[in-house]
C-alpha positions, -999 to +999 in steps of 0.1 A: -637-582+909-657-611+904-654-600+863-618-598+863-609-635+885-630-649+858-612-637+827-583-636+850-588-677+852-594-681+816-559-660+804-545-688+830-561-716+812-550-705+778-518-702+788-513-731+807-524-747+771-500-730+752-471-743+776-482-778+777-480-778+737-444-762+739-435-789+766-449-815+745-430-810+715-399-798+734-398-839+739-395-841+697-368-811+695-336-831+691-318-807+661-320-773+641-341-787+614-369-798+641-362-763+659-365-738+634-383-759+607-401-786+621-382-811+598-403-797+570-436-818+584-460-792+587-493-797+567-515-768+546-540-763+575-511-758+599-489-739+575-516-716+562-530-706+600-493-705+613-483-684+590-515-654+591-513-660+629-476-654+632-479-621+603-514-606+617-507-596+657-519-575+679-514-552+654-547-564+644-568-565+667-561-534+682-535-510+657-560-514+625-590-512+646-574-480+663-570-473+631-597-475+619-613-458+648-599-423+638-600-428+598-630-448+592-628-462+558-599-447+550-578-474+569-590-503+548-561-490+520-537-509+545-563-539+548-563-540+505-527-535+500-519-566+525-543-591+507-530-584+476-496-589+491-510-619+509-517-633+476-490-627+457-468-639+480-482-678+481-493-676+450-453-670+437-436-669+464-440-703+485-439-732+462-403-722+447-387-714+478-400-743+495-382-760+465-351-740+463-343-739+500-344-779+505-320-784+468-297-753+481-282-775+513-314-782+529-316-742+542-327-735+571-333-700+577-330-672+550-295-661+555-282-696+553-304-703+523-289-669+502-255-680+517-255-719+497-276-704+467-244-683+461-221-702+470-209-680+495-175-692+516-168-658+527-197-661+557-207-624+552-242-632+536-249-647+570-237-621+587-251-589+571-288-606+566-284-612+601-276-579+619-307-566+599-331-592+612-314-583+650-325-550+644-361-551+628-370-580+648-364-562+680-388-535+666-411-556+656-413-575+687-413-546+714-444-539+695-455-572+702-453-564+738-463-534+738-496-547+731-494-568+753-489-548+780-519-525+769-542-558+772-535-562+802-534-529+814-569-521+799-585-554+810-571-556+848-559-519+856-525-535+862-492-506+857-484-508+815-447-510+830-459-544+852-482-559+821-456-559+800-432-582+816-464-605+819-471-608+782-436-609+777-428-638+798-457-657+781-441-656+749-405-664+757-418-696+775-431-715+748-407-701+723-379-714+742-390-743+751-407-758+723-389-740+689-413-738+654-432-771+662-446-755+693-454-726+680-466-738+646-494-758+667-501-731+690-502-707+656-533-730+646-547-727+677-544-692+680-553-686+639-585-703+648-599-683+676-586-648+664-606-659+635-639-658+654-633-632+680-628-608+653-657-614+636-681-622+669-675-584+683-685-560+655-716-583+644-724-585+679-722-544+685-738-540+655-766-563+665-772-543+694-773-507+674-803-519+652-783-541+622-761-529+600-783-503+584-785-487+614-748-487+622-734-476+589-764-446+597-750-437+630-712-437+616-719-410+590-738-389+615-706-391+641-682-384+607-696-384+575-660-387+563-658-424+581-674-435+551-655-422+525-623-441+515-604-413+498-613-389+523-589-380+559-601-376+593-598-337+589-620-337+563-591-335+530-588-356+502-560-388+503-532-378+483-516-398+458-486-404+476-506-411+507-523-436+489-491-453+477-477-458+513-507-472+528-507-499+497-472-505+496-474-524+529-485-551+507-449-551+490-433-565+526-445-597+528-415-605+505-394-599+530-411-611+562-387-638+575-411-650+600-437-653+577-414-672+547-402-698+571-435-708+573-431-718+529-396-735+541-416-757+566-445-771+545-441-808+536-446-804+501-447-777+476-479-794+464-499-790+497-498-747+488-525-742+470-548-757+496-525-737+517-532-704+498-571-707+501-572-714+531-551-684+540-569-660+517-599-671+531-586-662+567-569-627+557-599-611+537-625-616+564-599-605+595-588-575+581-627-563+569-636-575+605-609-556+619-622-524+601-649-528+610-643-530+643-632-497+647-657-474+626-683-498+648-663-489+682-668-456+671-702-449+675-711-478+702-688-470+726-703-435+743-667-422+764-640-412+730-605-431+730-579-406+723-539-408+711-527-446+718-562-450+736-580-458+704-556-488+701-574-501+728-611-503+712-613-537+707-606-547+740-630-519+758-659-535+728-653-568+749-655-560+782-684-537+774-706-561+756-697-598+772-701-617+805-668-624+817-661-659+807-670-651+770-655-621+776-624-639+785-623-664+756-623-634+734-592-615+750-572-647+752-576-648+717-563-612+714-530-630+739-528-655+714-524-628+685-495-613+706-478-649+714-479-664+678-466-635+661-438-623+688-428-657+694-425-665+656-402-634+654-380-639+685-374-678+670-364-662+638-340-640+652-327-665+676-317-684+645-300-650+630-280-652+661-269-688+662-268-700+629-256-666+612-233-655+638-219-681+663-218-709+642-202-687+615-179-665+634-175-683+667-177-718+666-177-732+636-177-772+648-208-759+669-228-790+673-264-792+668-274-795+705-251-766+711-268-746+689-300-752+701-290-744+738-274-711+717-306-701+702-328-707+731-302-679+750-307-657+725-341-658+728-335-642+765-317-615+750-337-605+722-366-603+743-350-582+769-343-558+743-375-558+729-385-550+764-367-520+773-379-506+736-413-512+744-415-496+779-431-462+767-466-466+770-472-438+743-459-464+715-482-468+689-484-503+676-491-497+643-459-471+641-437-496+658-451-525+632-449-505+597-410-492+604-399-533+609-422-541+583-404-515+557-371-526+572-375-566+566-394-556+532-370-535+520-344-553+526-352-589+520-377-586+497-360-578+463-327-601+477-354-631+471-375-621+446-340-615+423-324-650+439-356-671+431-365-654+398-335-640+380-306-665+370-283-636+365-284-624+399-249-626+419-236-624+452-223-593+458-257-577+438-278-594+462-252-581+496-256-546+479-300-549+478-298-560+515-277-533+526-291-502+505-330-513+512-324-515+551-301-483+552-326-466+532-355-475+556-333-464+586-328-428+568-358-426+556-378-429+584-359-403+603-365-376+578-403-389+569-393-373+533-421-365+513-445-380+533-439-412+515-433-449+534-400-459+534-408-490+523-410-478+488-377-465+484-360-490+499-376-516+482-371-497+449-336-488+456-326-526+469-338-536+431-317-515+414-286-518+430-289-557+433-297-554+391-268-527+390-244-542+409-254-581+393-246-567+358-211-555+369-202-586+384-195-616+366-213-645+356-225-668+387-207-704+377-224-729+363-233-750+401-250-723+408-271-720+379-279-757+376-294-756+410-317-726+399-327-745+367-330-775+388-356-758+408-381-756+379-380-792+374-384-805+414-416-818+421-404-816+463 
């Protein structure tokens, strides 16, 4: 009892941090541009962490472990195939959308930026970008509390159905209250000590086994396959297409709204390289850790986690091998995991809402305030959704994560690749990507043909109808293609 009041106290603490930060900058809210992108004031440190906090969630600290746990090396394709995606998408991605959102109408999320780089009166690329993000956001966030109502199920016995409404109402606090500058700060925050508690509880486990001789020694003698990348828990070889789909989840960060308004937010495009280090720097060493985790969790834990159970590993690792107020720090960091990246995604979808709908089919003269009041609304909604989804305890987090991920990948991804790369790209080429990629995903999954992830035929499809349907259309007018050429030149 004694073990749970003190990590009991510490969840309160962290909290009660979190809150204060979102009431602080609630204060320096006063329009959209402050809500959704901080007035584009954020700095590399801040970007970098806010961004890798708000991608990597729970789903990493406890659906790669879990992961992990059952597949052993094997897992780590995911881990590669999202660094290199990562990369690619600071290393070409940020700068020029940072650029091209400000020049096209000072954007502010990514419907309204695809809506003024075409030129678009008609409102319906705000409204069809939107109505996907409602959808794979509410995915992506029941996942979001899913875990959270596993952590606190595992770590205080409390009912998953309970647990859940407690993470939950965590996360729609400060997101309400405080909009990106509260949760960019409390992203930083978060970034910082998921950092370390990843790390801190496989060296530490491993420690304890003898060193890391010893523990790689015990994981082949549990399942010699554990350490061999191309080879499944039941023994058989990865398969080409299986190795494809666990890389291609490196191809959504394209797409990831929550993770691109992050690039929209910076202060300058200069500040992304700094940015891009220190992010690289923070992804490579969280996923190994998380990994390792797992194939470590395997052997050192001596009672097996089964189904969703090995989800869970990181957690039991924690409250196996700390004394409670260490033991506390370290969970609250998994809570912050949950917050930064749920929050991130109900903001972005609160903005779908009010910006792409209301203020485009409802009230057009909305005022700013109003559409802050909107959003914040929204976010009530959202989450209650997300809620209801995520009420089956036998949800896998990593399931839950990969289907919004291919969703927002699919299609968003090759809509802004084509609108920042390829003058010729039109309107209706970039409405017909959107819609084919997410349809796609949405079929796909339900038929799980050829074992391959939908990601990659919807990402593939989205391409070629945006090039198809771009080629039929005519010529975009010369506005538009000034501001594209214009982009080149800004040094913003």
């Amino acid at each position: 009892m004694t073990h749970d009041l003190t990590i009991i106290n510490t969840f309160v603490l962290y909290i009660g941090l979190m809150m204060a930060i979102g009431v602080y900058y609630y204060r320096r809210t006063r329009n959209m541009s402050d809500y959704f992108l901080g007035n584009r004031k954020l700095g590399a440190w801040v970007t970098s962490m806010s961004a890798e906090a708000s991608d990597m969630s729970g789903w990493m600290l406890m659906g790669v472990p879990g992961f992990a746990y059952l597949a052993g090396l094997n897992a780590g394709w995911i881990a590669v195939g999202i660094a290199i995606g990562t990369w690619a998408n600071w290393h070409f991605i940020a700068a020029r959308l940072r650029k091209y959102t400000e020049l096209a109408k000072n954007s502010l999320t990514l419907p309204e930026f695809l809506q003024n780089r075409y030129e678009d009166k008609s409102g319906i690329l705000r409204i069809v970008p939107a109505i996907f993000i409602l959808i794979f956001f509410i995915i992506y966030s029941a996942s979001g509390f899913v875990s959270a109502g596993r952590l606190f199920e595992t770590v205080f016995g409390i009912p998953y159905q309970y647990a859940i409404f407690i993470g939950a109402g965590s996360v729609v606090w400060y997101t309400l209250i405080g909009g990106l500058l509260a949760v960019s700060r409390t992203d930083f925050i978060q970034g910082v000590m998921r950092f370390f508690a990843i790390l801190i509880v496989p060296i530490t486990a491993g420690m304890e086994m003898g060193g890391f001789s010893a523990t790689v020694q015990a994981v082949g003698q549990v399942q010699h396959s554990m350490l061999e990348p191309m080879t499944k828990p039941d023994g058989s070889t990865l398969g080409v297409i299986e190795l494809i789909s666990l890389l291609a989840w490196g191809i959504g960060y394209f797409g990831q709204p929550h993770i691109l308004v992050r690039f929209m937010a910076i202060s300058s495009s200069r500040e992304i390289g700094q940015a891009t280090r220190i992010a690289m720097t923070w992804v490579v060493l969280s996923l190994a850790a998380a990994v390792a985790v797992g194939m470590v969790g395997r052997v050192f834990l001596t009672a097996p986690l089964e189904g969703t159970e090995s989800e869970t590993v990181f957690l039991v690792m924690t409250n196996t091998m700390f004394p409670p107020v260490i033991a506390g720090l370290i969970l609250s960091a998994v809570l912050a995991a949950i917050m930064s990246t749920a929050s991130s995604q109900l903001l972005v979808a609160a903005s779908a809402f009010a910006q792409d709908f209301y203020r485009t089919l409802v009230r057009k003269e909305a005022e700013q305030k109003e559409l802050v009041w909107i959003s914040r609304a929204s976010v009530l909604v959202i989450a209650s959704l997300a809620i209801f989804l995520g009420l089956n305890p036998n949800n896998f987090i990593l399931d839950m994560v990969s289907y919004a991920w291919a969703g927002f990948g699919a299609a968003f991804g090759p809509a802004l690749l084509m609108s920042l790369f390829w003058r010729r790209t039109t309107r209706n080429g970039v409405l017909a990507g959107i819609v084919v990629g997410g349809v796609t995903v949405l079929i796909w999954k339900q038929f799980a043909l050829l074992g391959l992830y939908e990601i990659v035929p919807g990402f593939l499809f989205s391409l070629l109808a945006i090039y198809l349907v771009s080629m039929m259309d005519r010529e975009p007018s010369r506005t538009i293609t000034d501001t594209f050429d214009a982009v080149g030149k800004s040094e913003i």
